[in-house]
C-alpha positions in Angstrom: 85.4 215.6 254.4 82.4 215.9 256.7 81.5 212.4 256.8 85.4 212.1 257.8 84.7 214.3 260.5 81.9 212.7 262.0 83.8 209.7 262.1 86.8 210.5 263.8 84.5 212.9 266.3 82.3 209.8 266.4 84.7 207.0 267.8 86.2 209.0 270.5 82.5 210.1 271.2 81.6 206.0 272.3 80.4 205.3 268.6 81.2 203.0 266.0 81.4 204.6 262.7 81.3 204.0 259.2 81.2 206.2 256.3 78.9 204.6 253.6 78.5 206.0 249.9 74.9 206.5 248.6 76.0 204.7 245.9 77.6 202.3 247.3 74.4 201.4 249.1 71.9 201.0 246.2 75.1 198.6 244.4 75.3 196.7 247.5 77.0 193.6 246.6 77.5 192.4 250.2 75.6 189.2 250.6 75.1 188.7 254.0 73.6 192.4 254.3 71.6 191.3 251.4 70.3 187.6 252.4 69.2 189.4 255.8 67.6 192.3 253.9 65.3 189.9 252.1 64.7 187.2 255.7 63.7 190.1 257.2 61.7 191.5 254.4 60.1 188.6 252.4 58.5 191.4 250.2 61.8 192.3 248.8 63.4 189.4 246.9 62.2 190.8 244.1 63.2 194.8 244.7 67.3 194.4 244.5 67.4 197.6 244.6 65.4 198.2 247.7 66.7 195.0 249.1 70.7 196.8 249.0 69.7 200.2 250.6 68.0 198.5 253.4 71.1 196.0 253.7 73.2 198.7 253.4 71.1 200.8 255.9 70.1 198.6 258.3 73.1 195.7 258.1 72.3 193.4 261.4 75.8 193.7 262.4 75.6 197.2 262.9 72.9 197.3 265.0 72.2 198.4 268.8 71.5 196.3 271.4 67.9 197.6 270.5 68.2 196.1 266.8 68.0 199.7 265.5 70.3 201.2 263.3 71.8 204.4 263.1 72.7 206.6 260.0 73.4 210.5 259.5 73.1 211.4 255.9 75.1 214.5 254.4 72.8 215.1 251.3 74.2 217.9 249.0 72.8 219.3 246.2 73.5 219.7 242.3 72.4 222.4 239.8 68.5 223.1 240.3 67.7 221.2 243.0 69.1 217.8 241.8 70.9 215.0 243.6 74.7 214.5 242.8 75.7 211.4 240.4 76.4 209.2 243.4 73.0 210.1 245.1 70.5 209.6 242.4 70.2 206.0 242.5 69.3 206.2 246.6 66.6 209.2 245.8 65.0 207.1 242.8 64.6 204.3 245.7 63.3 206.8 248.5 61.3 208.4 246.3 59.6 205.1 245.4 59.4 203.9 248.9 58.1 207.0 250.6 55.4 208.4 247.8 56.8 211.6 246.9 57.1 212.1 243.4 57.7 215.4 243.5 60.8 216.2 245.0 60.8 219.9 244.1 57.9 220.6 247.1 59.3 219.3 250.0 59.5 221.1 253.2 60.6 218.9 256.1 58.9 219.4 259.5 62.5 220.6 261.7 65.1 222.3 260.1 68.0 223.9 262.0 71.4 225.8 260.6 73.2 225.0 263.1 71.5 227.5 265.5 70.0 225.8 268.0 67.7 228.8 268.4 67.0 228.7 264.6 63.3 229.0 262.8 62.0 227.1 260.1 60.3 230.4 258.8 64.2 231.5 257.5 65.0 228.0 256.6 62.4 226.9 253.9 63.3 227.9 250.2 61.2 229.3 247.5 60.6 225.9 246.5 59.1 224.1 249.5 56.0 225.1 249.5 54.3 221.6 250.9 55.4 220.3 254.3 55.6 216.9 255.2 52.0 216.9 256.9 50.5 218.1 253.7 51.5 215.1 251.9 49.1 212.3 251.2 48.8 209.2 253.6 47.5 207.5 251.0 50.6 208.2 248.7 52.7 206.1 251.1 54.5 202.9 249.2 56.2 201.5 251.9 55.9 203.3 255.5 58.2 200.2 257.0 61.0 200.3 255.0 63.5 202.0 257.3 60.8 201.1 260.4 64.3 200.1 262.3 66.4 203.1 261.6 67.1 206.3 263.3 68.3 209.0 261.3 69.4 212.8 261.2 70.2 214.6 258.1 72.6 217.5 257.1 72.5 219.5 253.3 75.3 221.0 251.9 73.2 224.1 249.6 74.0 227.0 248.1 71.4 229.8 248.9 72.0 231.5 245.5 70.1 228.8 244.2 65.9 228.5 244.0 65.8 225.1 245.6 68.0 225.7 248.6 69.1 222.1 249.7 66.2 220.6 248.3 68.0 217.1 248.3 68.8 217.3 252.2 64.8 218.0 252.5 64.0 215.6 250.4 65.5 212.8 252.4 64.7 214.0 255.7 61.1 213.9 255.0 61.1 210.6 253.0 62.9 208.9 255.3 60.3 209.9 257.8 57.6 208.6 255.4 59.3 205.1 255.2 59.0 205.0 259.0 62.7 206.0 260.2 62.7 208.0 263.4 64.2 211.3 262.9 66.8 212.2 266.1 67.7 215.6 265.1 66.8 218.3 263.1 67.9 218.8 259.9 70.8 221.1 259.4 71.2 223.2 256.3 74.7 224.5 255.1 75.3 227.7 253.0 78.1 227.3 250.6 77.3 231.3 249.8 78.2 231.9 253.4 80.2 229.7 255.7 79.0 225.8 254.8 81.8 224.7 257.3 80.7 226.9 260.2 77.1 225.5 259.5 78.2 222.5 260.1 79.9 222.6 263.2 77.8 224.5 264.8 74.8 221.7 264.1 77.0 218.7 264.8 77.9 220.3 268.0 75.0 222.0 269.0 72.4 219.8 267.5 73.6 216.5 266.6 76.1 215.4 269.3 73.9 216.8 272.3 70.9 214.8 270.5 72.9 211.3 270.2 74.6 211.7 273.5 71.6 212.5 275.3 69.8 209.5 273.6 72.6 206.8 273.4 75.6 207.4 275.3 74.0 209.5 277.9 76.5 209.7 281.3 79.1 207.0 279.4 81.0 209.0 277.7 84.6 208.8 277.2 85.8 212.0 275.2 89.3 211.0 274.0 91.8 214.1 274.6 93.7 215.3 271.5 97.1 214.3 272.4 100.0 217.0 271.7 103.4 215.9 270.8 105.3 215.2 267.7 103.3 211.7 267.2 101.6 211.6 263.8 97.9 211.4 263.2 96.7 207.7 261.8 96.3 207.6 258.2 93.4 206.2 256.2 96.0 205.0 253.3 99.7 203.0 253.1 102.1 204.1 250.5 103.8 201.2 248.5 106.8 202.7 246.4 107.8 200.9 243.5 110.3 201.0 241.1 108.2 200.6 237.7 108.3 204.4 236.0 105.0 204.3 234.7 101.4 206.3 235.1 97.9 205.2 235.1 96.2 204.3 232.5 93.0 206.8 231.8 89.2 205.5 230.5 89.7 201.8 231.8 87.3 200.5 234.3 90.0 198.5 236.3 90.1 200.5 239.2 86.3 201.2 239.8 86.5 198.4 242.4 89.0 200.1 244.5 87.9 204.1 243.7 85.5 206.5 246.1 82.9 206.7 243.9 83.1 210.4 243.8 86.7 209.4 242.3 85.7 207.3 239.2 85.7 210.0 236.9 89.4 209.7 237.4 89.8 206.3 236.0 87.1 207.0 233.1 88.1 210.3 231.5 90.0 209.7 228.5 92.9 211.4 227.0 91.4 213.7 223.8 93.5 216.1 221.4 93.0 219.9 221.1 91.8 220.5 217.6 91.0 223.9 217.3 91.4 227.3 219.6 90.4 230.6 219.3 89.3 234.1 220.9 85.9 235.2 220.6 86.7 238.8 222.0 87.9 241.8 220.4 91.5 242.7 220.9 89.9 245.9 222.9 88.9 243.9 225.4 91.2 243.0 228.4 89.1 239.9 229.2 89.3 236.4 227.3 86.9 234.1 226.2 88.2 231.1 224.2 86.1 228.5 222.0 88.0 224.9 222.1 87.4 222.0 220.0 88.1 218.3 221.4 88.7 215.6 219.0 86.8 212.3 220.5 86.9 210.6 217.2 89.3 207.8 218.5 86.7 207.7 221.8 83.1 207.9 219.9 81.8 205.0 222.3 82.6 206.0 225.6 82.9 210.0 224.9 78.9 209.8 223.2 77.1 212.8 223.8 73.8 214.5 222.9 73.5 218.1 221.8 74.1 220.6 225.4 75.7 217.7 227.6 78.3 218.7 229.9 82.0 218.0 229.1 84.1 217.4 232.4 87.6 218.7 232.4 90.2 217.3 235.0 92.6 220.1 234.8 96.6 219.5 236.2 98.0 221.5 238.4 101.0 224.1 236.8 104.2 222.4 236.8 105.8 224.9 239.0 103.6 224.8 241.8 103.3 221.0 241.9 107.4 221.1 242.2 107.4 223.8 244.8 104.9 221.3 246.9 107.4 218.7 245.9 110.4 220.4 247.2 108.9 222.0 249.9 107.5 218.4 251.7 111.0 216.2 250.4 109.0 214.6 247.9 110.4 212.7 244.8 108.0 213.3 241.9 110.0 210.7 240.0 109.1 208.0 242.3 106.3 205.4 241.3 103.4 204.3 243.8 100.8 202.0 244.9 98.2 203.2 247.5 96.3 200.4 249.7 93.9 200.9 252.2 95.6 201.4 256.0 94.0 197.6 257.4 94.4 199.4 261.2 91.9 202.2 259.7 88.3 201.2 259.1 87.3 198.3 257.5 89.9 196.2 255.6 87.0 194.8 253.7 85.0 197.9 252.4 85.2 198.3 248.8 85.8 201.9 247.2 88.0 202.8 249.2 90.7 204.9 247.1 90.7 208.4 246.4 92.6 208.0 242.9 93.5 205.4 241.1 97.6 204.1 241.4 100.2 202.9 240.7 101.1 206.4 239.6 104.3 209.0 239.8 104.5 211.1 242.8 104.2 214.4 240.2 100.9 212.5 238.7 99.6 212.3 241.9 100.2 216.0 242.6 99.7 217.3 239.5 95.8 215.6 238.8 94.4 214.5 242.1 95.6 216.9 244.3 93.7 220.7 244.8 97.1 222.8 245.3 95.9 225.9 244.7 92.2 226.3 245.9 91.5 227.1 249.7 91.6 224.6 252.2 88.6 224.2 254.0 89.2 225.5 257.8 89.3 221.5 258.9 92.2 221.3 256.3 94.4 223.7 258.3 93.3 222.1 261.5 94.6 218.7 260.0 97.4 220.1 258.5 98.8 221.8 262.4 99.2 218.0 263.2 102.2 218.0 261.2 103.6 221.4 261.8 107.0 221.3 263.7 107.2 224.7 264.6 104.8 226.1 267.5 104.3 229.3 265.8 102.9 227.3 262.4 100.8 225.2 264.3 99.3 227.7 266.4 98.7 230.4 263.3 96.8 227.2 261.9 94.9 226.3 264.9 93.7 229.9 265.0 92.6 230.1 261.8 90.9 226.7 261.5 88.9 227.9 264.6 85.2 229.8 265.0 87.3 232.5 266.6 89.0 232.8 263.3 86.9 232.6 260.8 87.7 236.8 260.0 91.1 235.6 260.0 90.7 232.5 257.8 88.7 234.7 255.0 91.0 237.5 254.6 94.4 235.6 255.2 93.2 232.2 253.4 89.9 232.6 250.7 90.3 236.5 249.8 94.0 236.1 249.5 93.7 233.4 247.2 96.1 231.2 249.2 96.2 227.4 248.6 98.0 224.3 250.4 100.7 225.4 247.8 101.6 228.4 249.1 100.7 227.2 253.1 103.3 224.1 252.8 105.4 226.5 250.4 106.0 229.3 251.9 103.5 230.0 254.7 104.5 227.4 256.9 107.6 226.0 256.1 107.6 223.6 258.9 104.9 221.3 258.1 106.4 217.6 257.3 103.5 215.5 256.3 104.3 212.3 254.7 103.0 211.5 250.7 100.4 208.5 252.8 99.2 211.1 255.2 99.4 214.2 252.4 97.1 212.8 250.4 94.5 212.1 253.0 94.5 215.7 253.9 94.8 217.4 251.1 91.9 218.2 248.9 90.9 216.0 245.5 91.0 218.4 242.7 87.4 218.7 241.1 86.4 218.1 237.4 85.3 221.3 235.9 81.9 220.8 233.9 81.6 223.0 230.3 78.5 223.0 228.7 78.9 221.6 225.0 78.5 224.4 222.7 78.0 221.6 219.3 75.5 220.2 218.3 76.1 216.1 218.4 74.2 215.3 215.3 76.6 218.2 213.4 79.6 217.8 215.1 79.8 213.9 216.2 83.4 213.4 216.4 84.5 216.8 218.0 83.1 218.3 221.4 83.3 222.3 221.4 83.4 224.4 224.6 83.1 228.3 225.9 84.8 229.4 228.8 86.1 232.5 229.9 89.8 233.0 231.5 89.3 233.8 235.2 91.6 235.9 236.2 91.5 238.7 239.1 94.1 240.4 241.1 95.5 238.9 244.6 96.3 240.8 247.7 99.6 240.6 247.1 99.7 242.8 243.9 100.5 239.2 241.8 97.8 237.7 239.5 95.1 235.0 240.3 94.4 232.6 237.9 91.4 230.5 237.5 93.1 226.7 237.5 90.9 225.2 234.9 90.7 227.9 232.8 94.1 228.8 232.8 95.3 225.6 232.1 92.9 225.2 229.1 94.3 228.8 228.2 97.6 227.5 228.0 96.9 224.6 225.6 98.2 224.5 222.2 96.7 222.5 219.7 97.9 219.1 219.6 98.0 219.1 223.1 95.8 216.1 225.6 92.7 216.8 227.0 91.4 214.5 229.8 87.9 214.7 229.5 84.6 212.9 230.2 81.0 213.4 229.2 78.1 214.4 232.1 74.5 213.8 231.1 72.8 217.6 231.1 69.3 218.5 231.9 69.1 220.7 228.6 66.9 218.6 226.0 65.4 219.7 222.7 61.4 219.5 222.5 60.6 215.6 220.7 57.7 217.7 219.0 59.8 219.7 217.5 57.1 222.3 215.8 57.2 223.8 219.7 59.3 227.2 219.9 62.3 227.3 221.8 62.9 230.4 224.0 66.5 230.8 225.1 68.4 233.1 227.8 72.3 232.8 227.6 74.0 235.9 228.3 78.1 235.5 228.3 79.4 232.1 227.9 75.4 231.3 228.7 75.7 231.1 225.0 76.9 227.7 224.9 74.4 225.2 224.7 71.8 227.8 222.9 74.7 227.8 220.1 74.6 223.7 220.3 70.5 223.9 220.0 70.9 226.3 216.9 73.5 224.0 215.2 70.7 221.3 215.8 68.0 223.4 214.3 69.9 225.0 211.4 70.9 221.6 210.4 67.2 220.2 210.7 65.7 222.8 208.5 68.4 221.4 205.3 66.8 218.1 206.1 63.5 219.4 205.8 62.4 219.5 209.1 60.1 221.9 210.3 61.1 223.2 213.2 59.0 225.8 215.1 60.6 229.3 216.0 63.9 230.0 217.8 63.8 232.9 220.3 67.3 233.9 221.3 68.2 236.3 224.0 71.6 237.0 224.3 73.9 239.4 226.7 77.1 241.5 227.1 79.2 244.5 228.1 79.5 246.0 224.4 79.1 244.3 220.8 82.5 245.6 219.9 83.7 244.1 222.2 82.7 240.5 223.9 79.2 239.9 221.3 80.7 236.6 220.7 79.7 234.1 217.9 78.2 237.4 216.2 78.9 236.0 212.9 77.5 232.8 213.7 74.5 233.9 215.8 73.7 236.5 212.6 74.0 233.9 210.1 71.2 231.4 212.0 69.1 234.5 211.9 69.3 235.7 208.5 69.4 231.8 207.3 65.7 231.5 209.1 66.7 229.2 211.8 67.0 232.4 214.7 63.1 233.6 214.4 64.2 236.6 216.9 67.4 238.0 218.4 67.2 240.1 221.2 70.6 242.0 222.3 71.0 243.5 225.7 74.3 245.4 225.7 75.0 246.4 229.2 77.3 248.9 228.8 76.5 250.9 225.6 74.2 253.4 227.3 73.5 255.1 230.9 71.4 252.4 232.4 73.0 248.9 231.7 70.4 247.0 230.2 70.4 242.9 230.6 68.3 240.1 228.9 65.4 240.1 231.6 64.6 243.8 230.7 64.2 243.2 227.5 62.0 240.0 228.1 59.7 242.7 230.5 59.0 244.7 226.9 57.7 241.6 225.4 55.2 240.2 228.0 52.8 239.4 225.8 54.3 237.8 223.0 56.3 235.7 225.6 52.6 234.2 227.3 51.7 233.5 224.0 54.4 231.7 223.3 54.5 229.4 226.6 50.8 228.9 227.3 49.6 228.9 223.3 52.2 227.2 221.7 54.2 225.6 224.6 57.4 226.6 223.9 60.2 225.2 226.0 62.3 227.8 228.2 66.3 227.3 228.6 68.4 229.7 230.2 72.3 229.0 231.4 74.9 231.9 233.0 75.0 233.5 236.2 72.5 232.3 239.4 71.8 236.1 239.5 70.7 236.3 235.8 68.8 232.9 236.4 66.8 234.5 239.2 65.8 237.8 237.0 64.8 236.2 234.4 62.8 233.9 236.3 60.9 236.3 238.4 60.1 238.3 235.2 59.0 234.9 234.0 56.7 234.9 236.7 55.2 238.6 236.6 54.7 238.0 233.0 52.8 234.5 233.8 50.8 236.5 236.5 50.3 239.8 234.3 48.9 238.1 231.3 47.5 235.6 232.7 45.3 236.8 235.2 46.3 234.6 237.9 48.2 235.4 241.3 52.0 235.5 242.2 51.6 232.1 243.7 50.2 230.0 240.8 52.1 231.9 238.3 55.5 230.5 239.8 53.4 227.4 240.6 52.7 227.3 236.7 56.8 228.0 235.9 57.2 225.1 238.3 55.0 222.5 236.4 56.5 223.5 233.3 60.0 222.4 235.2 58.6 219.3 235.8 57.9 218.6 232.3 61.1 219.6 231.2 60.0 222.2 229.8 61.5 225.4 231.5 65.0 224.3 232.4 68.4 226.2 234.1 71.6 225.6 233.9 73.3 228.1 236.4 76.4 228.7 238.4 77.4 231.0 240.9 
């Protein structure tokens, strides 16, 4: 969306854009990009890799009349710290090129949220504690490699999380290293706060003013928005058809023509529900289900290892994908083929498809299209193009707007209202053709469950644990978690579209090590996969070192789920210790991190003796207690300061041994 909007903003700003995935750039199959790359750089006919990020990068025909080449990178980040799927090739490369292996300590030297006023002080995470100048010359692999580029970098973070955009960091200083020329300061977004209003306010206070004043200087020609009835240029054409068929799911025939960020969509498979159950009392108004998926007819391409993620594409309810349909005169009967709009960017870029087609109009609403989550404030702007009536459009405009942004949470985010309900009944006069609708509409996201069975138990069935979301609107109706509520409604039987995500969760290879686990809630997933894993390794004979469990809820009554299970492993010998913290049972609520406090000792022992490995999954709030008790307990009973106890914690991170799995 962003990259989007730096492109349209671009070309009426005097520049030529294009929006490049990271991906995309380290499988670079262009070969005149790649030829130059290697003329220009003797050294790398042997680095493909390196050889397609700087052909991607630094392509001659995209140079200036300088021979430098321009890129802006919008970097976001992933779990703790991490670079997303599509990313992780292009880090691996930087991180080769520029010398920094660890990309956990990474400060860069200019940082900006969009404030032009704005301090690094407030900027830099708990996790940066080296800046750039701190790193060592002699560490450098390749301080040429991007000698020809100018660059300026923007992070899309979550402040919840310990390492606060560490990925937009990352790249800001290692392109730096590898001899780019930084020509504005990194932005960071907040997707706890307002991750859209960050970003406007550095593209227009910081990156615009910094590339005008540089490039385009007194030249500009700022095209006007033109109003009128004439409809903004779409990225896509619409080809209808009449062949009544869908897509075909987990076939690779379409990864030429798919975003990258799409491909999950062509290579999740269609699974049947096997099993489904609550795990909550009756007593308790909540709902937590445990699901089994039957991969058997998928073993090869569904493989996982014990505590993998499971990606979910939910569909949309049936009603509200009809109440879009009938609202915007669509035919969800109707069969499609979307191509890439030749008078919209370049007609021979590859991955250019949001979803793979032909497909039904109802397919396409129902699985690629996010009806019911809120539209970003650019959305509604885009959307007011194609209102009819003034009083639509302008309620829109407003809205999308830094003047609105009061307006936009309470009406739009707090409501719980989604382009469903805007098109539906909000604004009744928006017309937006099915070409155009899907360029502005949202993708619906996969939803990533931690695996709660063990692979080597459970081989041809994958088992989740999620809760129903489900919390009351403005309105007095009900809001409903998509996902979840469409897993909730599943009978078994039913299709599950489904694909397997690597996780950072590993089991010790020396497997006398302990194994200290926090998962509170639904935490308990993957600790419930590691305990099928050990359970059935001590039948085999192995000898597996302890198992320290601490688990969390409101009331054991109530939500203690797994009890049964969870009691067996420790009566059986395979659970060494259980520790309960039930929050609501006594005056003081009482979670896992106080109960890890009491045990300070025991704990040290067991990380700095014994090196047990440390996995905790729930909340980001729950992550962060039991980390800093982590830490006082490091400093306590080790004699050491605040500052090399989370120092230590962070070396264990590195070796995989003290790993989260969090969400906010």
């Amino acid at each position: 969306m962003f990259a989007r909007q730096l492109c349209s903003e671009g070309e009426a700003r005097g520049f030529k854009c294009r929006a490049v995935d990271l991906q995309d750039a380290v499988e670079n199959e262009d070969q005149f990009s790649l030829k130059n790359a290697v003329t220009e750089r003797p050294d790398l006919e042997d680095d493909e890799e390196g050889a397609a990020v700087r052909g991607s990068l630094a392509d001659k025909r995209f140079r200036d009349e300088d021979q430098r080449s321009r890129a802006v990178f919008l970097m976001a980040t992933y779990g703790e710290g991490e670079p997303t799927d599509n990313a992780a090739g292009f880090v691996e490369c930087l991180k080769g090129r520029s010398g920094i292996d660890n990309i956990y300590k990474v400060s860069a030297s200019s940082e900006a949220n969009g404030d032009a006023n704005g301090g690094n002080e407030q900027m830099l995470s708990a996790g940066s504690s080296i800046s750039l100048e701190d790193l060592p010359q002699e560490g450098l692999k390749d301080p040429k490699f991007m000698d020809d580029v100018d660059y300026a970098v923007f992070g899309l973070g979550n402040r919840q999380y310990e390492h606060y955009n560490n990925m937009s960091r990352f790249v800001d200083a290692a392109m730096e290293r590898c001899g780019a020329k930084r020509v504005a300061s990194l932005g960071l977004g907040d997707d706890d706060d307002d991750l859209e209003g960050d970003f406007e306010n550095w593209k227009d206070n910081i990156l615009w003013p910094a590339l005008t004043e540089k490039y385009v200087k007194g030249n500009i020609v700022k095209r006007e928005e033109e109003e009128g009835t004439e409809l903004p240029p779409s990225p896509y054409l619409v080809e209808y058809s009449d062949e009544k068929k869908a897509t075909q799911n987990g076939t690779n025939k379409h990864l030429d023509t798919l975003q990258t960020t799409s491909r999950h969509y062509a290579q999740a498979l269609d699974c049947p529900l096997s099993a489904k159950r609550e795990l909550r009392d009756p007593s308790d108004p909540g709902s937590t289900l445990h699901m089994e998926i039957d991969i058997s007819q998928h073993e090869e391409n569904l493989k996982y290892v014990t505590a993998d993620n499971l990606g979910i594409l939910p569909k949309n309810p049936s009603s509200v994908v009809e109440s879009v349909a009938k609202a915007l005169s669509y035919d969800l009967d109707r069969t499609f083929h979307l191509a890439p709009n030749p008078a919209h960017g370049d007609p021979a870029a590859r991955h250019q498809l949001p979803f793979p087609t032909p497909c039904t109009v109802r397919e396409c609403l129902e699985r690629y299209c996010d009806l019911t989550g809120p539209p970003r404030r650019s959305d509604l702007k885009r959307l007011a193009s194609y209102a009819r009536d003034e009083v639509d459009r302008k309620a829109l405009l407003r809205m999308s707007s830094r003047e609105g942004k009061k307006e936009y949470k309470e009406k739009v985010v707090e409501a719980h209202v989604g382009i469903a309900d805007i098109v539906g009944r909000l604004c009744k006069s928006i017309a937006c053709p099915l070409e155009h609708f899907v360029a502005v509409c949202p993708r619906l996201q996969p939803r990533y469950y931690t695996i709660s069975s063990s692979s080597t138990v459970h081989p041809t069935t994958v088992h989740i644990t999620l809760a129903l979301l489900e919390t009351e609107r403005k309105d007095g109706g009900k809001f409903t978690g998509l996902c979840s509520g469409y897993l909730a409604g599943l009978e078994v039987g039913d299709a599950v579209r489904a694909f397997v995500r690597e996780s950072t969760f590993r089991l010790p290879k020396q497997i006398e090590r302990p194994v200290l686990m926090f998962g509170p809630g639904t935490g308990i997933a993957p600790m419930r996969a590691v305990l099928q894993e050990r359970s059935h390794g001590r039948k085999l004979g192995e000898g597996h070192g302890p198992s320290v469990l601490y688990f969390g809820c409101k009331n054991r009554t109530m939500d203690y789920i797994y009890r049964d299970e969870l009691e067996g492993y420790r009566e059986e010998g395979t659970l060494t210790e259980l520790h309960l913290a039930f929050s609501r049972e006594q005056k003081e609520k009482v979670y896992v991190q106080h109960l890890l406090a009491k045990r300070a000792e025991v704990t040290w022992k067991l990380i700095h003796e014994d090196k047990a490995s440390i996995f905790v999954c729930g909340a980001v709030k729950m992550g962060a207690d039991v980390d800093h008790t982590l830490q006082d307990i490091i400093s306590q009973q080790g004699g050491m300061t605040r500052e090399k106890a989370k120092a230590y914690l962070d070396k264990m991170a590195m070796a995989g041994r003290f790993v989260q799995e969090l969400w906010s």
